[in-house]
N, C-alpha and C positions, 0 to 999 in steps of 0.2 A: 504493500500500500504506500503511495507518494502522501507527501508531508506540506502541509504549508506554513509560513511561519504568520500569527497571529500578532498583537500587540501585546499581548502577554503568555506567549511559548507558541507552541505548533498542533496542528489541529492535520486530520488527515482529508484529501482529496476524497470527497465522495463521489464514484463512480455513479453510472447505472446500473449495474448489477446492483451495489450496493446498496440505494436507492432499492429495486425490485425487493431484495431479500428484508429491509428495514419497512415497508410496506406490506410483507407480509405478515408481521408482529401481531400477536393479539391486540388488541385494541379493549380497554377494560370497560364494562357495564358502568352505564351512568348511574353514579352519584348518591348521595343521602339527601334526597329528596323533602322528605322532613328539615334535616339542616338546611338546606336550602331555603326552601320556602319560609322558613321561621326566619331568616336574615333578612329576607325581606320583606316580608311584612312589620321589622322593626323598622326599616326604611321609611313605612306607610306610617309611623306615629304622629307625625306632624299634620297628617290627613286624616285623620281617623275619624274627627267626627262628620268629616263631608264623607268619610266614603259607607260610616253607618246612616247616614242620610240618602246615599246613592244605594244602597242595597236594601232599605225601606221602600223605595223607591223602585226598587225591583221585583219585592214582594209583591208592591201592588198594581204591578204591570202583569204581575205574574196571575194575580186573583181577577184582571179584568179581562186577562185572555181565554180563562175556565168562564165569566161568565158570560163572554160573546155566544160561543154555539148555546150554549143553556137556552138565551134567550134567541136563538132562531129555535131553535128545538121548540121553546114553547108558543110561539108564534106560529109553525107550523100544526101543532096540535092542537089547539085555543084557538085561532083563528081561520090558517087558509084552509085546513082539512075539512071546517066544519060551517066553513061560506060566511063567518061573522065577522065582520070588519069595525064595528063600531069599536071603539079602545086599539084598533092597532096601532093608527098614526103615532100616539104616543108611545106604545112601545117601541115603533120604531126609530123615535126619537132619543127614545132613552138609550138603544142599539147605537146609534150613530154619537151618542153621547160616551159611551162605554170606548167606541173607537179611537175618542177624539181624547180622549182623558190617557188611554194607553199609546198614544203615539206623543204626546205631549213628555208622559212620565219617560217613556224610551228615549226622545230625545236629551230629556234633562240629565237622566244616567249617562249617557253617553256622554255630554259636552262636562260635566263635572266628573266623570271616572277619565278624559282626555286629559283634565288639569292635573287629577292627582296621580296619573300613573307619569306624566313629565314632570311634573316635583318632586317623584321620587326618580327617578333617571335618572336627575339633575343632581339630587342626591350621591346618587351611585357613582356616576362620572365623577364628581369632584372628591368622593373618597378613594375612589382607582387613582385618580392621576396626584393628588396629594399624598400618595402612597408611594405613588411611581419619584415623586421627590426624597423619600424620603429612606430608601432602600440602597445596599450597598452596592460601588462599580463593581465589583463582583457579581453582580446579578444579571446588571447590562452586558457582560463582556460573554456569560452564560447561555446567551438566548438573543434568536434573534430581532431583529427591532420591527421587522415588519409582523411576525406572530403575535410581539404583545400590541402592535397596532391595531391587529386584529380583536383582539380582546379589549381595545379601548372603543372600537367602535358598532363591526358586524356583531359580537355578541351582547355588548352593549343594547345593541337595535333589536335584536332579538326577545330580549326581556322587556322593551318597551312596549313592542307589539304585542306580546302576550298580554299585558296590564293595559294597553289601552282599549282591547277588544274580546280576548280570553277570558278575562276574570270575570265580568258581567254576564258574558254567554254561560259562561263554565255556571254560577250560580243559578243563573234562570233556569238553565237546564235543566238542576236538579230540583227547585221549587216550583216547575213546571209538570216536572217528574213523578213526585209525590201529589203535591193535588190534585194530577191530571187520575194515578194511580187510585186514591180515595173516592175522588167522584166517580170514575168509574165502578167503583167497586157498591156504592149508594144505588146505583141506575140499576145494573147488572149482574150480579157475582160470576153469573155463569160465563156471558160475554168477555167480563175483564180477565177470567181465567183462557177465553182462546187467544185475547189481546198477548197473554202472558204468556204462550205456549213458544213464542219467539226470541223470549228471553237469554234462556241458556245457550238459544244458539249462537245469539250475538255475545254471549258471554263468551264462548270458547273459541269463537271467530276473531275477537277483537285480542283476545290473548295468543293464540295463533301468531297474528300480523306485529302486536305490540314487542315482541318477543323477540323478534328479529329487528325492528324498527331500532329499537333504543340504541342498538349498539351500532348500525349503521349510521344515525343522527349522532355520534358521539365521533366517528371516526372523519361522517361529514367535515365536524367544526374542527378539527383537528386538519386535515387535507386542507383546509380553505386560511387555517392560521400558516403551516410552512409554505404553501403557495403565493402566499403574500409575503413571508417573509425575502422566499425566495429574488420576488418580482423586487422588492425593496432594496436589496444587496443587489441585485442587476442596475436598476436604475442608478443610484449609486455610484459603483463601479464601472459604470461604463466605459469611462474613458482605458480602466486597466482590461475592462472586455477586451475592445476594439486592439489595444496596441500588443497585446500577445495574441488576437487572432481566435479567441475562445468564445464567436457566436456560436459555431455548432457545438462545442460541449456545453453552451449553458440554452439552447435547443433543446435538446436531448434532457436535460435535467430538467428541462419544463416540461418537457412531453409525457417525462415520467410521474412528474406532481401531477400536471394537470390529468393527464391518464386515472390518475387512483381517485381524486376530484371528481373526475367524469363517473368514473366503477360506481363510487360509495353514492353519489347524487340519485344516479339511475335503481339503484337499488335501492335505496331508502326510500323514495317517491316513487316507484314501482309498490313496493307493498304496502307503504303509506296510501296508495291510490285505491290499493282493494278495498280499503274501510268505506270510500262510498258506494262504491257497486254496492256491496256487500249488504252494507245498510237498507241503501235504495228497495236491491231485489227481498230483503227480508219486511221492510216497509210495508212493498205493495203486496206480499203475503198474506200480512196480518190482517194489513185492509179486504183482503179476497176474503178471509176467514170466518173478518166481525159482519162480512155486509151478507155471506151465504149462514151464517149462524144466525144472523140479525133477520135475516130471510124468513126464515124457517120459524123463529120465535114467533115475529108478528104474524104467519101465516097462522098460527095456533092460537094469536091470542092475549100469548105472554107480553108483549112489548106492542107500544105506537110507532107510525110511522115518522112520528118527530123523535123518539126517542132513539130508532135506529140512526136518524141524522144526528143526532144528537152525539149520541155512542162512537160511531164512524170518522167526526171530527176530534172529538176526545182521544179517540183510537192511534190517529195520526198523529194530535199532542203532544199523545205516551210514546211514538217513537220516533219524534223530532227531535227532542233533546237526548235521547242517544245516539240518534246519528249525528248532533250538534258537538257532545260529547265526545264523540268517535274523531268527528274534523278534527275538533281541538285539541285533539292528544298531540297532533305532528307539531305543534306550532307550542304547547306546552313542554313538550319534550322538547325542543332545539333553546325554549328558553331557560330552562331549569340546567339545560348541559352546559349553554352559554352564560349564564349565571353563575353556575361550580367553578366555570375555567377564571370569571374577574374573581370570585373571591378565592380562589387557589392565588391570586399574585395581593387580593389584601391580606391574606396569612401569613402570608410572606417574614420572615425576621427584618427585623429593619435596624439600622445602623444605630449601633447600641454607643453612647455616652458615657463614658464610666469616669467622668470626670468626678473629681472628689467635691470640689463646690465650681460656682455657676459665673465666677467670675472672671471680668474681661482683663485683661494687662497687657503692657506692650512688651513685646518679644524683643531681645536683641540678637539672636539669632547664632548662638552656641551652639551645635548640632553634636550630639555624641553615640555612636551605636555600640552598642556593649553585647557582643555574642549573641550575636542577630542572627538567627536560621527563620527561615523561609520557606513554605510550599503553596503552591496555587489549589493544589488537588491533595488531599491527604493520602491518598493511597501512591501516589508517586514515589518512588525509591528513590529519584534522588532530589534533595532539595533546591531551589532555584536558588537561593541564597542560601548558601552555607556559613557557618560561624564567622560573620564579616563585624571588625571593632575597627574603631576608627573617630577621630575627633576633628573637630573643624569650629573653630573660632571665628566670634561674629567679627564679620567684614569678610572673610576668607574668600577665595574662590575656588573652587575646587574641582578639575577636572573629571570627569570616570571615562574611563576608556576601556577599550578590549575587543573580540567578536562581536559578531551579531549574539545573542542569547546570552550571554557572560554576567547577566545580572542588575545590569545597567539599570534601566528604565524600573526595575523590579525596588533598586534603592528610591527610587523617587516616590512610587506609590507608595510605598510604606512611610517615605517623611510625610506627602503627603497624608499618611493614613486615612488612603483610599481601600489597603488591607493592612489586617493586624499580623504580628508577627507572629509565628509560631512558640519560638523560643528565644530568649534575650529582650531586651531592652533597645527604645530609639527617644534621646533627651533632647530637648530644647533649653537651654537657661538652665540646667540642673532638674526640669520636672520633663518627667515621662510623657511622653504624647496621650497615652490613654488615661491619663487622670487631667488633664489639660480638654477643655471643652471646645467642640472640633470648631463652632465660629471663631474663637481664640486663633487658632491655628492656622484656619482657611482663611479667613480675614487677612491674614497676615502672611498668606504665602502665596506668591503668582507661578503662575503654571504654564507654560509655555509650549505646548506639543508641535511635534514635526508637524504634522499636517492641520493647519489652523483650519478653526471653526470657525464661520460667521454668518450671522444671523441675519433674518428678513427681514431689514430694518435698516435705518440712516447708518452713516459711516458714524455719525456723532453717538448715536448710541450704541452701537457695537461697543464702541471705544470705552462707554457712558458704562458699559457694565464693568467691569472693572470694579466700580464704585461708582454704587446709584445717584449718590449726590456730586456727584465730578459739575462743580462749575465747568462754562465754557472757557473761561481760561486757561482752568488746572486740565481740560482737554486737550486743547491746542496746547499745550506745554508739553502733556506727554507723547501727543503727537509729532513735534519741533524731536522733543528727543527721540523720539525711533526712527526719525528722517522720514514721515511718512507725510509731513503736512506740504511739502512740497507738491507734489501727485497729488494729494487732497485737495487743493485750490485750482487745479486743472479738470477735476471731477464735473459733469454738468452743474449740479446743484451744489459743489462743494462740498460741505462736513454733513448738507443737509440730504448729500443725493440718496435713495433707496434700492440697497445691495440685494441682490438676489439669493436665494438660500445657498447656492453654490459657489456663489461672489464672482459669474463669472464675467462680469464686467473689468474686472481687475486682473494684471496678472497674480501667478505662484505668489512671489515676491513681496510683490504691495500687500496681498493678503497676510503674509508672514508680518508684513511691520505693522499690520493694523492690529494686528496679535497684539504683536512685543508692547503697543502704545498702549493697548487694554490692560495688559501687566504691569505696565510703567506708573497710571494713572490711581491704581488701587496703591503704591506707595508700597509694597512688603515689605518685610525685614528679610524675608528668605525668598532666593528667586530660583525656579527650579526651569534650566530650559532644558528642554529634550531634541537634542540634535538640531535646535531651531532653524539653524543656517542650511541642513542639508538640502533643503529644497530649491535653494538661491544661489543667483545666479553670482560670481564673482562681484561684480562693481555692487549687487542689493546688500551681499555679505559684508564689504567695506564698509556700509552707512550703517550696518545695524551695528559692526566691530567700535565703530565712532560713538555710538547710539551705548552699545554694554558698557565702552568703559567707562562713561561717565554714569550708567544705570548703576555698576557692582558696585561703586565707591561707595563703602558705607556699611554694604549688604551682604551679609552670606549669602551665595551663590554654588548652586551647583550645575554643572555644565556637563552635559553627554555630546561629544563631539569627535568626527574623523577626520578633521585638520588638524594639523600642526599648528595655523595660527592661532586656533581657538584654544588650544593647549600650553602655547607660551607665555601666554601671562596669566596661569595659573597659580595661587602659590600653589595647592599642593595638587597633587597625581593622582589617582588612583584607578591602578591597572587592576582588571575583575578576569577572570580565567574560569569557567565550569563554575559559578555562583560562587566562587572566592577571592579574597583579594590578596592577592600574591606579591604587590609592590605597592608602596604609598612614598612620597616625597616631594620636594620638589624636581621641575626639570633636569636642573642641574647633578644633583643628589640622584637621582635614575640612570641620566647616562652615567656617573662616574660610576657607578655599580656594571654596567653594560646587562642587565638583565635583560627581562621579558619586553620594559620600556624603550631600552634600545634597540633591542633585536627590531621591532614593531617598528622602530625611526628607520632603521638600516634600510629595511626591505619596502619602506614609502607604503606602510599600511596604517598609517597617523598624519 
């Protein structure tokens, strides 16, 4: 199996095959369906008393659908059977009254079960993504971003729909159910008994179908979360698509998502689809049943000819909201799955504080690691950092250098403490980072990643986050300093123009110093760049080398870099080899040793 390397280790090429055979994986039964449903309807507290007003509200939609055929039933019997029309006008009145009352209360359910099923949505969304803030890089770098987009949205939409038109049907249903069942049973015993002789078999029909459904609807929203993820990391990546020439492998890896997408769709909505036939032909069954039963009564005696209408609509009632029942299991199930998968990510651990108290103080930027071991993965044998000590005094600058995977970037996340360390200690100013309160920390240390990020937004606020209260001054300053305000005043709109999410208005370069400014303008005490210059071009690298050295003065600085010049005015060195660090000094103090530092000078791999 081929290897690719990640931003934090190596992850293997997935084939097709591979793909195939990881698609054929069980796929596990949805879910505790009770937990489920109880999380949200703690969602619905703030609704509660509209939505017992909306299912009052249903009740008596529900008690004026049982007394519409009543009152043709008796209007056929009382009046048209027996030619007396004096009093019907009024009843008929009261008929169209009875109409007019239940299409009013359906509307009403309907436009206030619309508000409270988006108030809790609205709910839901802002507890997922307030979640999604507050959850370790560790979780991000696990998964990928278009899956849980998926879960921020298509499942999301899923549970709306259920609550904006499921929950009302799904109750009337069954208070449809029951009194449609009662009255009948008032009118007829013997009739509601052939009504009921259709029962078990929709009983074992619908378990039959449900039985396969569920896990089908689970594997669904699972196919449609990696196909997105997938499409997300394409889009993306494009430009590294295009320039090694990988449309048909990532072809082929859509063919294969989309493939199993298509399988699980057709098959879930294939047997999800039997449930109306099903219903339908057992429906007009029971209708064949009550009106040749119904037949046979009134021939003898037993029953009126209004009462058979009567019965035969009733009849239908009773098996309207089991076929209403039957619909909404597809659409209940995709949202109870979809509902398990957002709260599978608020369950989530979330980045623990273990600061000893809550308070803020300025850093001056002492850095000390004291037998630091490291793994990304616990089951990994070997550590990404292994036993790495090492001191750095506020002001310092300090190099890391070595291979690719040597541990590098790995020290940063941990000063960072974006991850905790396994074993040993990492100090700032004499306290522990984990007892130090992580705004204390982050506030105070800029971060600088090879491949900049910048956001859908003016150049000014890009810059502006750094630090949300950055006067336009202290902007343009830290702009001046990363040499970037020159190109910024050439911009259409200037500091004002609006960057695209991919900034492609700009070159590599300008993007890198619009970074570096953003970093500049938050003021750290510790500046952490990650290879910052590799992506620039020689003359961009000279403005930002202009731009660091007046930036480091003052600030610990740690610096991951493959130049030599970035490496020269270093004080100290530190060469990483297999997660260790094998040499620390200055320049000077490295070549006179002729080690691993110099060997790396000799052969022009620094």
């Amino acid at each position: 199996m081929n290897f690719i390397r990640k931003p934090f280790g190596y992850e293997p090429v997935i084939t097709k095959e591979d793909l195939k055979k990881k698609n054929k994986k069980k796929i596990d039964k949805a879910s505790d369906w009770k937990g489920v449903l109880s999380r949200i309807w703690k969602l619905v507290d703030e609704q509660r008393f509209l939505l017992i007003v909306v299912l009052m509200l249903v009740v008596v939609s529900s008690a004026l659908s049982l007394l519409g055929p009543y009152l043709i039933g008796v209007i056929i019997d009382e009046y048209i059977s027996v030619n007396v029309f004096e009093g019907l006008a009024s009843l008929i009145g009261i008929l169209i009254i009875v109409y007019v009352f239940l299409s009013i209360s359906m509307y009403l359910q309907s436009y206030w079960m619309i508000g409270i099923s988006q108030q809790t949505i609205y709910r839901l969304r802002t507890v997922l993504f307030n979640k999604l803030q507050k959850l370790p890089v560790s979780f991000f770098d696990k998964r990928q971003h278009g899956e849980l987009m998926s879960r921020m949205t298509n499942d999301i939409e899923n549970v709306s729909q259920t609550l904006n038109s499921s929950f009302i049907q799904v109750f009337s249903s069954v208070l449809t159910l029951v009194g449609t069942t009662v009255v009948m049973l008032m009118l007829s015993p013997l009739l509601t008994l052939v009504t009921l002789v259709i029962v078990p078999v929709m009983f074992f029909a619908m378990k039959w179908i449900t039985k396969r459904t569920s896990k089908l609807f689970k594997e669904q929203q699972q196919a449609v979360g990696e196909l997105n993820g997938m499409i997300e990391e394409t889009i993306s990546g494009q430009r590294i698509v295009k320039a090694f020439s990988q449309e048909q492998r990532m072809l082929e890896e859509f063919a294969v998502k989309s493939e199993r997408l298509k399988r699980t769709g057709f098959w879930a909505l294939t047997y999800s689809g039997f449930i109306p036939k099903v219903m339908n032909l057992l429906n007009n069954t029971s209708f064949t049943l009550v009106a040749a039963a119904g037949g046979v009564l009134a021939y003898h005696g037993y029953v009126s000819i209004g009462e058979i209408v009567i019965f035969t609509e009733y009849a239908r009632q009773f098996t309207r909201p089991l076929n209403d029942l039957a619909n909404q299991f597809n659409t209940v199930l995709s949202a109870i799955v979809g509902a398990e998968r957002v709260f599978a990510i608020i369950d989530e651990p979330e980045e623990k504080d273990t600061a000893v108290d809550n308070k803020d103080y300025k850093l001056k930027g002492n850095v000390v690691f004291e037998n630091v071991t490291f793994k990304y993965n616990k089951d990994d044998e070997k550590p990404t950092i292994d036993n790495v000590s090492f001191k750095v005094e506020a002001g310092q600058t300090a190099a890391l250098v070595g291979a690719t995977g040597a541990g590098k970037t790995t020290i940063m996340q941990l000063l960072a403490r974006f991850y905790e360390a396994n074993d040993g200690k990492v100090l700032i100013d004499n306290i522990a980072i984990d007892e130090m309160p992580r705004h204390t920390l982050r506030s105070q240390t800029a971060f600088v990643l090879q491949d900049p990020f910048l956001f859908e937004m003016s150049v000014k606020e890009n810059i502006q986050y750094g630090k949300l209260n950055a006067t336009d001054e202290e902007i343009v300053q830290a702009a001046k300093e990363a040499n970037a305000h020159e190109f910024i005043t050439k911009l259409p709109n200037g500091y004002d123009t609006i960057l695209s999410a991919d900034g492609s208005e700009i070159s590599q370069g300008q993007k890198q110093l619009l970074s570096i400014a953003r970093a500049l303008v938050a003021d750290p005490a510790i500046l952490l760049l990650d290879e910052a210059t590799s992506s620039i071009d020689t003359v961009t690298e000279l403005k930002i080398q202009e731009a660091l050295e007046r930036l480091m003065e003052g600030r610990t600085s740690f610096v991951i870099a493959h130049r030599l010049n970035t490496v020269r005015k270093a004080d100290l060195i530190f060469v990483m080899e297999n997660g260790k660090l094998i040499e620390s000094g200055s320049q000077e103090e490295l070549i006179n040793t002729q080690g691993r530092f110099y060997s790396m000078l000799m052969n022009s791999k620094i």
